[in-house]
C-alpha positions as CSV (number, residue, x, y, z in Angstrom):
1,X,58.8,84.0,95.3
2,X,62.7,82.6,95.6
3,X,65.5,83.9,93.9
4,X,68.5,82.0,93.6
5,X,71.6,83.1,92.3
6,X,75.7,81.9,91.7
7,X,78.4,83.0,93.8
8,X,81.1,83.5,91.2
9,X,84.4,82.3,93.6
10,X,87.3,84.4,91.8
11,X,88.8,85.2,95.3
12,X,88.8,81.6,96.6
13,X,86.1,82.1,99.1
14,X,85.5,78.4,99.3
15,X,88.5,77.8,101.4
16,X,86.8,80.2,104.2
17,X,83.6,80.0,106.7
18,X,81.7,82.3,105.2
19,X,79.5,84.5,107.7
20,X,77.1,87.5,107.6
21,X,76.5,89.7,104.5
22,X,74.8,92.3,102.8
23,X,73.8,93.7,99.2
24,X,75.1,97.2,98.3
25,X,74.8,99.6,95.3
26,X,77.2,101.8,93.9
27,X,76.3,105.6,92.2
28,X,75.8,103.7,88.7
29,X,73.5,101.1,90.1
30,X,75.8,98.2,90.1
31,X,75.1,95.5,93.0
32,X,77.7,94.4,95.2
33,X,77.6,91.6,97.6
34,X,79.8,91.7,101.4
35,X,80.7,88.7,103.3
36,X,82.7,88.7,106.4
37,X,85.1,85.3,106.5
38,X,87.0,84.0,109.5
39,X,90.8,83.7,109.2
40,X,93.0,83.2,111.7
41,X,95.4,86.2,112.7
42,X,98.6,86.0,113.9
43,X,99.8,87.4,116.8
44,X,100.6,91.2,117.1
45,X,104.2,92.6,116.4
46,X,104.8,94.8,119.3
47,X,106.7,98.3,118.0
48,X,109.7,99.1,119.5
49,X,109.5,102.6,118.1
50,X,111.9,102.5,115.4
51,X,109.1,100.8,113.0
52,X,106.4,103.1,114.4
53,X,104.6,106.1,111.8
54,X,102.6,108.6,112.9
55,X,99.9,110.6,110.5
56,X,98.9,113.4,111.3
57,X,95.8,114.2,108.6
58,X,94.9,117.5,107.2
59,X,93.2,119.7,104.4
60,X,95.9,120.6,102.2
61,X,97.7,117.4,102.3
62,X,95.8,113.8,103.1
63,X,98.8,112.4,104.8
64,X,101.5,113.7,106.5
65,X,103.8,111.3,108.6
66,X,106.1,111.2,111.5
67,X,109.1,110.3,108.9
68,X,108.5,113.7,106.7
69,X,107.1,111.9,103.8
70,X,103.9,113.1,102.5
71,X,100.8,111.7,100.8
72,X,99.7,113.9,98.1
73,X,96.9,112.1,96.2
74,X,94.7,114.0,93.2
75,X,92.2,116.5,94.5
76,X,89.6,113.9,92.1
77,X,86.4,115.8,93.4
78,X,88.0,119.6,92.0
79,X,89.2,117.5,89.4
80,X,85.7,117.1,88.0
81,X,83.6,119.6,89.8
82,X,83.2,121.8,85.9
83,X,82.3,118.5,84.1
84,X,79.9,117.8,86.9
85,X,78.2,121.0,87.3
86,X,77.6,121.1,83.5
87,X,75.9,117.7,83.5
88,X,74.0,118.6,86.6
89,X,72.6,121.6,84.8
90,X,71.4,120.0,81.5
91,X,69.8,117.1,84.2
92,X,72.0,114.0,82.8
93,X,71.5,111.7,85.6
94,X,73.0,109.0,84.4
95,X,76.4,111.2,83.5
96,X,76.3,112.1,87.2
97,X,76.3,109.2,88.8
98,X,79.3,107.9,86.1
99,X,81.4,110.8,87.2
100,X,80.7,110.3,91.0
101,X,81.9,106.8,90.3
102,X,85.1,107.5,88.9
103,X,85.9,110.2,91.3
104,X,85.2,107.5,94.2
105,X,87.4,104.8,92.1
106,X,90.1,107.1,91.8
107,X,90.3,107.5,95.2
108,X,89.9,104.4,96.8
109,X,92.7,103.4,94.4
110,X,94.9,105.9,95.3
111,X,94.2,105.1,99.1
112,X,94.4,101.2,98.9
113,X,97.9,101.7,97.2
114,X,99.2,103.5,99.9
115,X,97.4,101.6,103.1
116,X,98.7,98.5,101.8
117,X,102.6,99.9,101.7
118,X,101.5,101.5,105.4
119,X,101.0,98.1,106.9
120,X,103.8,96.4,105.5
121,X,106.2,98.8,106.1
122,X,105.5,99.2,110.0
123,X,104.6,97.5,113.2
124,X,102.9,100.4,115.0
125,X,100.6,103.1,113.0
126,X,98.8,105.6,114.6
127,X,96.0,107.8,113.5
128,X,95.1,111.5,114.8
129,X,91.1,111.7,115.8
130,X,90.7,114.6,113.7
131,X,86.6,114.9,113.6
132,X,85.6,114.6,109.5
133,X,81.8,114.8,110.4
134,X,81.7,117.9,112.5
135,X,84.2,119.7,109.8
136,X,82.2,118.7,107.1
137,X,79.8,120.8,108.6
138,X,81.4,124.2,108.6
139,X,82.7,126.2,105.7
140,X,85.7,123.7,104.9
141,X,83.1,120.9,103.6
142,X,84.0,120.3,100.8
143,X,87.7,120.0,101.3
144,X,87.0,117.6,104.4
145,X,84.5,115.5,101.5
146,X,87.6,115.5,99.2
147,X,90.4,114.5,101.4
148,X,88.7,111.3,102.5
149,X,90.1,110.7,106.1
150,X,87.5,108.1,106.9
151,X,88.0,106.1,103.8
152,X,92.1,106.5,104.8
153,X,91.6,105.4,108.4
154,X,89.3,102.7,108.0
155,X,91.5,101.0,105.4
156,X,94.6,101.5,107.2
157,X,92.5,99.7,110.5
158,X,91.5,96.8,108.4
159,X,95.0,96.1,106.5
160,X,97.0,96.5,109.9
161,X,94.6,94.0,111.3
162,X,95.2,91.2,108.8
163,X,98.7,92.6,108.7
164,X,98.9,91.7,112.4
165,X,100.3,95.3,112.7
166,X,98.8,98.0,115.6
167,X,96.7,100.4,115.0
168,X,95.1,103.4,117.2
169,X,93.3,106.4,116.6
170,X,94.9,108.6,119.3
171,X,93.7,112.3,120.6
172,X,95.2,115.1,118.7
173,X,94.4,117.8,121.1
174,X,97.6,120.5,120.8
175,X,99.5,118.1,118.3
176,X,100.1,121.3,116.3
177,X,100.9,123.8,119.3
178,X,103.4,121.5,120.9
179,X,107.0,121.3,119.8
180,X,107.9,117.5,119.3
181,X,111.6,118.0,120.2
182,X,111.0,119.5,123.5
183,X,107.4,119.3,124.4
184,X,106.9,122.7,125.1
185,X,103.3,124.8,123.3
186,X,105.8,127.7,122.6
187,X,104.4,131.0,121.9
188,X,105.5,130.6,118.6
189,X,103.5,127.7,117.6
190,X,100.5,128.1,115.4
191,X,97.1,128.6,117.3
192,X,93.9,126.8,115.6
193,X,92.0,127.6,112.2
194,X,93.3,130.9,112.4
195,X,96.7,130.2,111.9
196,X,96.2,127.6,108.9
197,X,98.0,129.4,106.3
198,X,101.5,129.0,108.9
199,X,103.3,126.1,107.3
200,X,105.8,126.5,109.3
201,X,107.5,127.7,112.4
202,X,110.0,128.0,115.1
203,X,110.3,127.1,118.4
204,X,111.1,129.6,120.5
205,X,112.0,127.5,123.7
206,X,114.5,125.4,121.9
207,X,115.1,127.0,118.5
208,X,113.4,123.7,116.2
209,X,112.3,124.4,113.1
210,X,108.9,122.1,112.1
211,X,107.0,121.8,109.4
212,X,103.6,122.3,110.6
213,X,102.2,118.8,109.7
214,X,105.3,116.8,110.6
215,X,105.4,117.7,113.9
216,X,101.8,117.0,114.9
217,X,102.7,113.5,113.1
218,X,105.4,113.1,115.4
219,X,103.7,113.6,118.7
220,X,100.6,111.8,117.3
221,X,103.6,108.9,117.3
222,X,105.0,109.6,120.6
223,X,101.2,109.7,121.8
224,X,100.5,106.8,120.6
225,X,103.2,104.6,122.0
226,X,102.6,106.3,125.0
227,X,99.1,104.8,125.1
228,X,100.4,101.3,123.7
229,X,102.9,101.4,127.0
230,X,99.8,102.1,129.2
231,X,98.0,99.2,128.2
232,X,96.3,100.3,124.9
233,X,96.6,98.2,122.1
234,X,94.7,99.5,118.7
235,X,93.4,96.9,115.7
């Protein structure tokens, strides 16, 4: 048996090579088709550290940057959790997989918004490696599920690639602990899980005051040029 179908061109595919794809359904049974296409990239802009963010990602906020700014979208899973739990009790399966639907649209809006003014915005954007999968496993699941680092990251690698812009995941290790204005892990410092609920602190080798998530964003930065100087391009 063949199936034929129409491929319904309302992104101008026809000017492309098309290559590979594959079928996927969403959570209300809708079909989706992916096709990679080959354009051409130009080259990379190479930051100079003045157009350079870094993010530093956490639990309480999505997004905080090297710049101060934060990015603060709707907690869309708590949002919904009662309306969800009631239509999981009385077994309305098709209500369930609506609501998961919106929650994941509401999201990935939210996130594409913000990627996109990312990448155009700056030359250099680096990521910490903060580990979803092995959080998601412990008692902090289902903030981890609701923050959606991986959808964040793998958007923002995407965009800065067809932005031309760099992008690297860098290691995080001690970005808390370690004061960005004078590179010391003071004393001071907050230490791990344990000292989640300190938002803010000072230094106690050179007197800096940090917002906890800024200043891992800022030496996720400085990191990250670091390894861009060494050789280590992301993208």
């Amino acid at each position: 048996m063949v199936f034929r179908s129409a491929l319904w061109d309302s992104y101008g595919l026809s000017k492309y090579e098309l290559g590979a794809g594959s079928f996927n359904e969403d959570s209300r049974g809708r079909w989706y088709v992916n096709i990679a296409v080959k354009v051409e990239v130009e080259e990379k802009r190479v930051p100079d550290g003045s157009d350079v963010i870094g993010i530093d990602l956490g639990l309480k906020t999505l997004a905080t940057y090297s710049d101060g700014e934060k990015f603060e979208p709707k907690r869309f899973y708590r949002e919904s959790e009662q309306a969800l739990g009631i239509a999981q009790r009385a077994n309305k399966k098709r209500r369930v997989k609506a609501i998961h639907a919106k929650i994941a649209n509401q999201r990935k809006d939210a996130i594409h918004k913000e990627t996109s003014a990312l990448v155009k915005r700056h030359a250099g954007i680096f990521v910490g490696n903060v580990n979803a999968k092995a959080l998601a496993k412990t008692s902090m699941a289902k903030s981890v599920h609701d923050a959606a680092w991986t959808t964040f990251r793998t958007q923002l690698k995407y965009k800065a690639i067809r932005q031309c812009v760099v992008f690297a995941e860098v290691n995080e290790a001690y970005s808390t602990q370690t004061c960005s204005c004078c590179g010391v892990i003071s004393a001071s410092s907050p230490k791990g899980r344990a000292d989640l609920g300190i938002r803010q602190w000072t230094c106690c080798s050179c007197g800096s005051v940090h917002d906890r998530d800024t200043n891992a964003a800022r030496n996720i930065a400085r990191l990250g040029l670091q390894a861009l100087a060494g050789g280590i391009s992301g993208g």
